[in-house]
GUTIZA-55184 format. One record per residue (C-alpha): residue number from 1; x, y, z. Coordinates in Angstrom, 2 decimals, padded with zeros to 5 digits, always signed. Layout:
REM residues N
+-----+---------+---------+---------+
:   n :       X :       Y :       Z :
+-----+---------+---------+---------+
: NUM :       X :       Y :       Z :
...
+-----+---------+---------+---------+
//
This chain:
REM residues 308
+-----+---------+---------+---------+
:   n :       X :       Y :       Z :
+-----+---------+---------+---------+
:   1 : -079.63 : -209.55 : -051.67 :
:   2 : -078.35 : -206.90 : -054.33 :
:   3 : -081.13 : -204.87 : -055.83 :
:   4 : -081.05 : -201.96 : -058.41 :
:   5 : -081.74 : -198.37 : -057.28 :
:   6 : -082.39 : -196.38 : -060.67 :
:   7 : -082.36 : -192.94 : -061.13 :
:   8 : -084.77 : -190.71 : -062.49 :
:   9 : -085.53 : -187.75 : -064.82 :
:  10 : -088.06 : -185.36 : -064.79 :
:  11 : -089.03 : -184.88 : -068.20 :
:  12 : -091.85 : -182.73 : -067.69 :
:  13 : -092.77 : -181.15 : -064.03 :
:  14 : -095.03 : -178.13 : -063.44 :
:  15 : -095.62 : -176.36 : -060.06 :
:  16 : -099.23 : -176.48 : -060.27 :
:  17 : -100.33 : -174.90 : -056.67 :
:  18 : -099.76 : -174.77 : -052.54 :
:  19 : -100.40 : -177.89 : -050.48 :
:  20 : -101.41 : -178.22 : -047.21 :
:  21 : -098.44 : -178.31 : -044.93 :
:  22 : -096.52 : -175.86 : -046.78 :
:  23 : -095.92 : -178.25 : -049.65 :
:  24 : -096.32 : -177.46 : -053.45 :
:  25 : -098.46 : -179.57 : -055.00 :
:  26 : -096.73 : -180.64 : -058.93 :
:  27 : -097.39 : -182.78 : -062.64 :
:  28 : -094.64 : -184.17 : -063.63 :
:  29 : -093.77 : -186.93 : -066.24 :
:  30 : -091.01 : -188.76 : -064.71 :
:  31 : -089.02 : -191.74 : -066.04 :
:  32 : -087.00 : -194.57 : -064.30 :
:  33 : -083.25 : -194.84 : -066.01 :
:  34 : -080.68 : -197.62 : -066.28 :
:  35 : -078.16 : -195.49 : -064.73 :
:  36 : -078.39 : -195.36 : -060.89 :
:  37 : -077.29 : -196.67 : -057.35 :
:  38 : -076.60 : -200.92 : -055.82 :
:  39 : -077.93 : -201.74 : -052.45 :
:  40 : -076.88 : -204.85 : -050.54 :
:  41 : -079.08 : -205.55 : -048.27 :
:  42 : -079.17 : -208.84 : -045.43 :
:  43 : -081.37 : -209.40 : -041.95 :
:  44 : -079.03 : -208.27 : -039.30 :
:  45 : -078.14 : -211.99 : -036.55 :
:  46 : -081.36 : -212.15 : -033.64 :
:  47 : -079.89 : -209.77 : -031.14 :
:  48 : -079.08 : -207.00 : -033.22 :
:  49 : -080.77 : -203.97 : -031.57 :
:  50 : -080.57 : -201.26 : -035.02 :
:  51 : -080.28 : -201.30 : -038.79 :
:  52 : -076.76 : -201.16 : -039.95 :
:  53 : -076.35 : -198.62 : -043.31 :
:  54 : -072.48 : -197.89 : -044.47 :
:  55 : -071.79 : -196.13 : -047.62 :
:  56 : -068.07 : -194.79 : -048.92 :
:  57 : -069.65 : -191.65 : -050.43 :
:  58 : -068.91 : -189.01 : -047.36 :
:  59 : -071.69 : -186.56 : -048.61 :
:  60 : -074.55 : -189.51 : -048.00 :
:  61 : -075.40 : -189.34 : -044.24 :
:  62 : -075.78 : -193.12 : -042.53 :
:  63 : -077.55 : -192.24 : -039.61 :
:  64 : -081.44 : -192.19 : -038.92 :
:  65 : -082.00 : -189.17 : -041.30 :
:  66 : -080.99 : -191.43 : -044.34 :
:  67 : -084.16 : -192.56 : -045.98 :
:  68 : -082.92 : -196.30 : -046.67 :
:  69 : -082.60 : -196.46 : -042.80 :
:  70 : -086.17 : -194.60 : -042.61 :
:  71 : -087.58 : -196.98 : -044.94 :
:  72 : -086.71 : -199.67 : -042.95 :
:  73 : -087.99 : -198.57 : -039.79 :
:  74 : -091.55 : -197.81 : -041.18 :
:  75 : -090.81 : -201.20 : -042.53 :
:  76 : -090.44 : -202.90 : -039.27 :
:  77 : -093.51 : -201.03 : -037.94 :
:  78 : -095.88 : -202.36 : -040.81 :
:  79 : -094.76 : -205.75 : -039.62 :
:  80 : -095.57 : -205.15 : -035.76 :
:  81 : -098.80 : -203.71 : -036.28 :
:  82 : -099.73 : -206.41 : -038.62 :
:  83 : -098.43 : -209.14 : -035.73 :
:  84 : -096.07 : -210.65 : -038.21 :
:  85 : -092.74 : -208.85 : -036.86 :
:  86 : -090.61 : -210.24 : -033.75 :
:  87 : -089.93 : -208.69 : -030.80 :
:  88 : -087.22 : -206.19 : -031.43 :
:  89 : -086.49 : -206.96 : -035.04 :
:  90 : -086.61 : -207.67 : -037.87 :
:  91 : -083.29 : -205.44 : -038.28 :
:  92 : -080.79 : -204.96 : -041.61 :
:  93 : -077.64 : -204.42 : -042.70 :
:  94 : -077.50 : -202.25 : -045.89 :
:  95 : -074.36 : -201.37 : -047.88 :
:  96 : -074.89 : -198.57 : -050.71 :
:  97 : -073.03 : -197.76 : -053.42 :
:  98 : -073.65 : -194.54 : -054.65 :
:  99 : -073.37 : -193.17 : -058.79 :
: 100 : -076.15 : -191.01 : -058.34 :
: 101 : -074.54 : -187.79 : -056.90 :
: 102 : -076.57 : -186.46 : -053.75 :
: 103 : -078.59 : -183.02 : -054.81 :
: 104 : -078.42 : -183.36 : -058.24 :
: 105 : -082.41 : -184.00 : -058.76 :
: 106 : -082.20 : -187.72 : -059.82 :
: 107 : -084.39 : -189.29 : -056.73 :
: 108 : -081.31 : -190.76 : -055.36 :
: 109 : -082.41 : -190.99 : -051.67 :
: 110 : -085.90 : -191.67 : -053.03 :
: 111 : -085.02 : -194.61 : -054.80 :
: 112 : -082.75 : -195.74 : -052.79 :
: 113 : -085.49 : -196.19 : -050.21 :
: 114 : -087.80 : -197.91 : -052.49 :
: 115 : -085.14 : -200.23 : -053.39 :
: 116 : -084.61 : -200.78 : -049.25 :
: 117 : -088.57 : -201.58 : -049.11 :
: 118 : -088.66 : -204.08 : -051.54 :
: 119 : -085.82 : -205.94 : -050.59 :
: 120 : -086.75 : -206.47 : -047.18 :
: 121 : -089.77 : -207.79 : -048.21 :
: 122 : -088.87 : -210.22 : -050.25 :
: 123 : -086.24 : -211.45 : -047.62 :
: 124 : -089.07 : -211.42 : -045.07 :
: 125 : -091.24 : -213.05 : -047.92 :
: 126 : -093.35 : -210.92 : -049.60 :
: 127 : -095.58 : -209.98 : -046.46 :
: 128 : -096.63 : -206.90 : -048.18 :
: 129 : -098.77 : -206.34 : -051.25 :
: 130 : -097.87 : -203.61 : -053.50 :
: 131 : -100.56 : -201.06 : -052.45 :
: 132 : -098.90 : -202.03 : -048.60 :
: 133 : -095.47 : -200.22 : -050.45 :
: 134 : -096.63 : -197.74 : -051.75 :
: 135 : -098.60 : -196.31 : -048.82 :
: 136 : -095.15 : -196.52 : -046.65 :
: 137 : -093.05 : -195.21 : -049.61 :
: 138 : -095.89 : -192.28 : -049.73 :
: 139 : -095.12 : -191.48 : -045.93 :
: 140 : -090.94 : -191.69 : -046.82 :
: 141 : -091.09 : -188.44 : -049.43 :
: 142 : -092.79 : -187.09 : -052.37 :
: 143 : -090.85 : -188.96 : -055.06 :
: 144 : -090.14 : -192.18 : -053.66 :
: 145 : -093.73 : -193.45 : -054.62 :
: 146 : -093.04 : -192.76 : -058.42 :
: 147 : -090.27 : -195.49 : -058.31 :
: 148 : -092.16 : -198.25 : -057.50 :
: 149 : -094.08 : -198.91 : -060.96 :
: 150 : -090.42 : -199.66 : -062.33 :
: 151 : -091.22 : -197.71 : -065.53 :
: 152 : -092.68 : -194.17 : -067.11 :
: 153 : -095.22 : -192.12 : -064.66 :
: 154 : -096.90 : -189.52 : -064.58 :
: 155 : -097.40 : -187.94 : -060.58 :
: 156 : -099.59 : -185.52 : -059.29 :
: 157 : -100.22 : -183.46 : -055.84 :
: 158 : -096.92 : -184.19 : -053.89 :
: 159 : -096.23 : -187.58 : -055.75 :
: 160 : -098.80 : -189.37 : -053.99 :
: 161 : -101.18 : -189.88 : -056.89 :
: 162 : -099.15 : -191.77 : -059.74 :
: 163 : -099.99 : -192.96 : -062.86 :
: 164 : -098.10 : -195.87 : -064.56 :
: 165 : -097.32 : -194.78 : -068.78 :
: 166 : -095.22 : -198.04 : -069.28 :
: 167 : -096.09 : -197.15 : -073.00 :
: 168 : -094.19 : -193.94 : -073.24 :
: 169 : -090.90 : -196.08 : -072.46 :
: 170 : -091.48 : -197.22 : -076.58 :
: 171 : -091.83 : -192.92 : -077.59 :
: 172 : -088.61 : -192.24 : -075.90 :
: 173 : -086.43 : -195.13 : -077.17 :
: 174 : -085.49 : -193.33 : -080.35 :
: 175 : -083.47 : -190.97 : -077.98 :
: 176 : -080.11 : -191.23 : -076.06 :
: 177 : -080.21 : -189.46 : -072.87 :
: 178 : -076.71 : -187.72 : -071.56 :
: 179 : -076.85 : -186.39 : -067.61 :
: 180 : -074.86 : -183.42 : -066.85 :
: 181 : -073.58 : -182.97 : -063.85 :
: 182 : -072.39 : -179.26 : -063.03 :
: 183 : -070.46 : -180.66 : -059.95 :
: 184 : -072.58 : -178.52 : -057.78 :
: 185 : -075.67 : -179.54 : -055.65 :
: 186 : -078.87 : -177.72 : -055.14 :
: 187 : -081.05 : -177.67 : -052.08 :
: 188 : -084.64 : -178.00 : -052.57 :
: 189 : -086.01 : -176.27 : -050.10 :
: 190 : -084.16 : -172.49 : -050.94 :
: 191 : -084.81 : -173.32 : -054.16 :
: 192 : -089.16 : -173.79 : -053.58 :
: 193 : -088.87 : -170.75 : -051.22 :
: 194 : -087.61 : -168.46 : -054.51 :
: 195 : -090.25 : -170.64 : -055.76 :
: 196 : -093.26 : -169.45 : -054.11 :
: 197 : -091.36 : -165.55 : -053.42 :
: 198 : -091.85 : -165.46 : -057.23 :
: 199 : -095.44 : -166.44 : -057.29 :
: 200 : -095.99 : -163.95 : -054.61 :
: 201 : -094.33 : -161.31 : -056.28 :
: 202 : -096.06 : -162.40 : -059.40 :
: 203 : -093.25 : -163.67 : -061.70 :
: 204 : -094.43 : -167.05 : -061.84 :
: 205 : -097.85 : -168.25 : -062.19 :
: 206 : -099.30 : -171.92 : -060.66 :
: 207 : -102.03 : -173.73 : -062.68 :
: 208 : -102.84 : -176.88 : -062.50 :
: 209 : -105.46 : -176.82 : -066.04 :
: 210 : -102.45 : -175.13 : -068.03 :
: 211 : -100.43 : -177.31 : -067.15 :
: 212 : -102.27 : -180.36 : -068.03 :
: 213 : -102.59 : -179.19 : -071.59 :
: 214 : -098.87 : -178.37 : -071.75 :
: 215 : -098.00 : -181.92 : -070.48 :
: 216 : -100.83 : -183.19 : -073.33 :
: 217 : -099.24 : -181.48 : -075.45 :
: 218 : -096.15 : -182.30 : -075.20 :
: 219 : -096.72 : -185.76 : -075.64 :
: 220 : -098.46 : -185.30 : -078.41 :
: 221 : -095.67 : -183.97 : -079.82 :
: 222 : -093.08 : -186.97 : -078.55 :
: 223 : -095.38 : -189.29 : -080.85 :
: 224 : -094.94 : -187.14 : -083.91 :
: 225 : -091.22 : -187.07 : -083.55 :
: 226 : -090.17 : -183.72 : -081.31 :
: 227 : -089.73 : -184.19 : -077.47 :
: 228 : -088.83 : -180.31 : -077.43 :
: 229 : -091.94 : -178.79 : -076.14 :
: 230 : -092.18 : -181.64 : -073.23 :
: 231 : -088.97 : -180.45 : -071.46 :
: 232 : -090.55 : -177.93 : -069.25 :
: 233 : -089.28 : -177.65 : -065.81 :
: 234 : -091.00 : -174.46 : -063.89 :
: 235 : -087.95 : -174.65 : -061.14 :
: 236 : -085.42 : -175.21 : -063.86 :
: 237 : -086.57 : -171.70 : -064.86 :
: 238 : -085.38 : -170.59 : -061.37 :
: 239 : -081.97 : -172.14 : -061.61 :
: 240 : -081.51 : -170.78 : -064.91 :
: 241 : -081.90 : -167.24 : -063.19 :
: 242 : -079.07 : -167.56 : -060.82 :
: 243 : -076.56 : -170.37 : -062.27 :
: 244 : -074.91 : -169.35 : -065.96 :
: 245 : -073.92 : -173.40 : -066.53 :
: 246 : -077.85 : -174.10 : -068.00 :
: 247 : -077.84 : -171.01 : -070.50 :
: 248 : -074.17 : -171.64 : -071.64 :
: 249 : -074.72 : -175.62 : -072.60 :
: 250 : -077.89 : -175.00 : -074.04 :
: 251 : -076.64 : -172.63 : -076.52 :
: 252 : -073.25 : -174.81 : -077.41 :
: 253 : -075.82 : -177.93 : -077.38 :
: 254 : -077.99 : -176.01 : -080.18 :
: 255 : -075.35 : -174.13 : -081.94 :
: 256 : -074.07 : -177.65 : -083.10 :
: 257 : -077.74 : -179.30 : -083.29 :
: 258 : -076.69 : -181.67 : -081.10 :
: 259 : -080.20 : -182.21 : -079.06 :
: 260 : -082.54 : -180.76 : -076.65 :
: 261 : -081.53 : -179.51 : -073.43 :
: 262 : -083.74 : -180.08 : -070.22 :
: 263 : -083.08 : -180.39 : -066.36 :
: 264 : -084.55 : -182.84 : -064.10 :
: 265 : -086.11 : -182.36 : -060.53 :
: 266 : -085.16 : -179.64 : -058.49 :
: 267 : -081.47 : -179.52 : -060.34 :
: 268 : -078.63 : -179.31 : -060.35 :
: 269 : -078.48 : -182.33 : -062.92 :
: 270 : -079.13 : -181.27 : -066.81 :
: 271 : -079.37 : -183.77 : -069.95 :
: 272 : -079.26 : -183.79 : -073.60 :
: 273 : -081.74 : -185.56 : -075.53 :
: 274 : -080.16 : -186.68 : -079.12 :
: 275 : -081.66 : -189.10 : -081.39 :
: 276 : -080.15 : -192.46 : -081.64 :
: 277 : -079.37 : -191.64 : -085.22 :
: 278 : -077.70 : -188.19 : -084.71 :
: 279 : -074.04 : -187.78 : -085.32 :
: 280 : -072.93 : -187.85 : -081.55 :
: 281 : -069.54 : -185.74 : -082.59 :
: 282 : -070.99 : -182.31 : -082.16 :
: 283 : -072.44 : -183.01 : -078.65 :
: 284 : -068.80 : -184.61 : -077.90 :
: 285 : -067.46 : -181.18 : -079.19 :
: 286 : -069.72 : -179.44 : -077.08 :
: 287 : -068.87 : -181.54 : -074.11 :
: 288 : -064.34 : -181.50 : -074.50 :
: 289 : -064.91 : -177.69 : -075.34 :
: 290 : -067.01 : -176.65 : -072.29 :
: 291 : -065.52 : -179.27 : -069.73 :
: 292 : -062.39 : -180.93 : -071.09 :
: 293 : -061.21 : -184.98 : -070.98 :
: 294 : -062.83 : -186.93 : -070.15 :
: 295 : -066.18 : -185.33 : -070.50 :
: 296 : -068.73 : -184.68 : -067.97 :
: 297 : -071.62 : -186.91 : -068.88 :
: 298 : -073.23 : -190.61 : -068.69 :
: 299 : -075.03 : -192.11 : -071.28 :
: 300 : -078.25 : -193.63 : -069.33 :
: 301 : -081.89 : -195.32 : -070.87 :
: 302 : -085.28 : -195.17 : -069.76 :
: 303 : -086.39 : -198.97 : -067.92 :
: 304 : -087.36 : -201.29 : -069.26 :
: 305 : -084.59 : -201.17 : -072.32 :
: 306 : -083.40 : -199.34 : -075.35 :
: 307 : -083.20 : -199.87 : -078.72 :
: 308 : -080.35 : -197.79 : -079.20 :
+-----+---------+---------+---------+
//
């Protein structure tokens, strides 16, 4: 079986306070793109005593950290305890291949567990109901729950509590979405550390009301037109701090009107918003100026479609 694994884009995401566990608990408005990974995925022969994960990208590990191969061992647990799994299997043989680059804040590992879960289950025939995935995708990471709804959503707490907004996929069709991709990866865990030093220190502020009429805001102003004041990322405010590439494309993006400027997740990945019935040139000016031929960017939609 050959299933989708899309990337995603945080289009809104506030750090709204400390979780148990060390964890920060967020609100983010997060949407599913056609731009993303391919897993093949097949039940291993009877015998077969481990899942089987190869991938040609050398910065994606294949062992038992890799969440497709974590996804399918929760997987195979869920069947056991449930009495519908055999003894020492069911065990699968996945082959990724990767677009989304690893670090980059697009979900890549997070999706590409998701997309492990539901494959298996529909090769082991649907023994799990939706609510079934999304409690094991819950207990993979914080974003892989958000992928399951297959469209717009709006998370809260560490991603566990997720809101389906298939209707905002309609407010953001007018708008082409371009991923930049600095070449450089960003850890996420340094990068919440800073996080929470700045809170400490006072520099950055967590709350969860303020942000929830930002984010209603924002949306507000998406329906009349303007997704500007919706791009808010709080740790995109930290990368902006350390790493020049943000500050310099922003103001080459604006100087030729080209869009709006935002970065997803945790970085390092930034995009351009620019309205299907822009002029693309100065945005391809922007792009051969700052980076050269070919361009650094791919053109990606928010699931289900575009209009564009």
């Amino acid at each position: 079986m050959r299933i989708f694994s899309p990337a995603k884009l945080n289009l809104f995401l506030a750090v709204t306070g400390k979780a148990a566990g060390g964890y920060h608990e967020l609100l983010s408005l997060a949407v599913p793109l056609d731009f993303g990974d391919t897993l093949q995925v097949e039940r291993r022969e009877e015998g077969a005593t481990e899942d089987e994960l190869t991938c040609a990208d050398p910065r994606v590990p294949t062992d038992g950290s890799n969440l497709v191969r974590r996804a399918a061992a929760a997987f195979r647990e869920e069947l056991r305890e449930r009495g519908g799994g055999r003894a020492g299997g069911p065990f699968f043989r996945f082959a990724l291949e990767k677009s989304i680059p690893p670090g980059g804040g697009l979900g890549g590992g997070s999706g590409n567990a998701v997309a492990a879960l539901r494959a298996m289950n529909r090769l082991e025939g649907e023994p799990l109901a939706e609510e079934d995935l999304a409690a094991l995708a819950a207990g993979l990471g914080a974003d892989c729950p958000l992928f399951l709804p297959g469209g717009p959503v709006v998370f809260r707490g560490r991603g566990e509590k997720v809101e389906a907004r298939p209707e905002l996929a309609g407010l953001l069709r007018p708008w082409r979405i371009f991923l930049l991709d600095p070449g450089f990866a960003v850890p996420t865990g340094p990068l919440f550390a800073r996080w929470a030093a700045a809170v400490r220190e006072g520099r950055r502020r967590e709350e969860a009301g303020e942000a929830e009429r930002a984010l209603a805001r924002g949306l507000e102003e998406l329906r009349q037109g303007d997704p500007g004041p919706l791009l808010r990322n709080d740790l995109g405010s930290l990368l902006r701090e350390k790493y020049l590439f943000y500050d310099v494309v922003e103001a080459a993006v604006r100087a030729a009107a080209a869009g709006w400027l935002g970065i997803t997740g945790s970085g390092s990945v930034a995009f351009v918003l620019l309205h299907c019935e822009a002029d693309e040139g100065p945005f391809r000016e922007v792009e051969r100026e700052l980076f050269g031929e070919p361009g650094f960017s791919v053109e990606a939609a928010v699931l289900p479609g575009k209009d564009c």
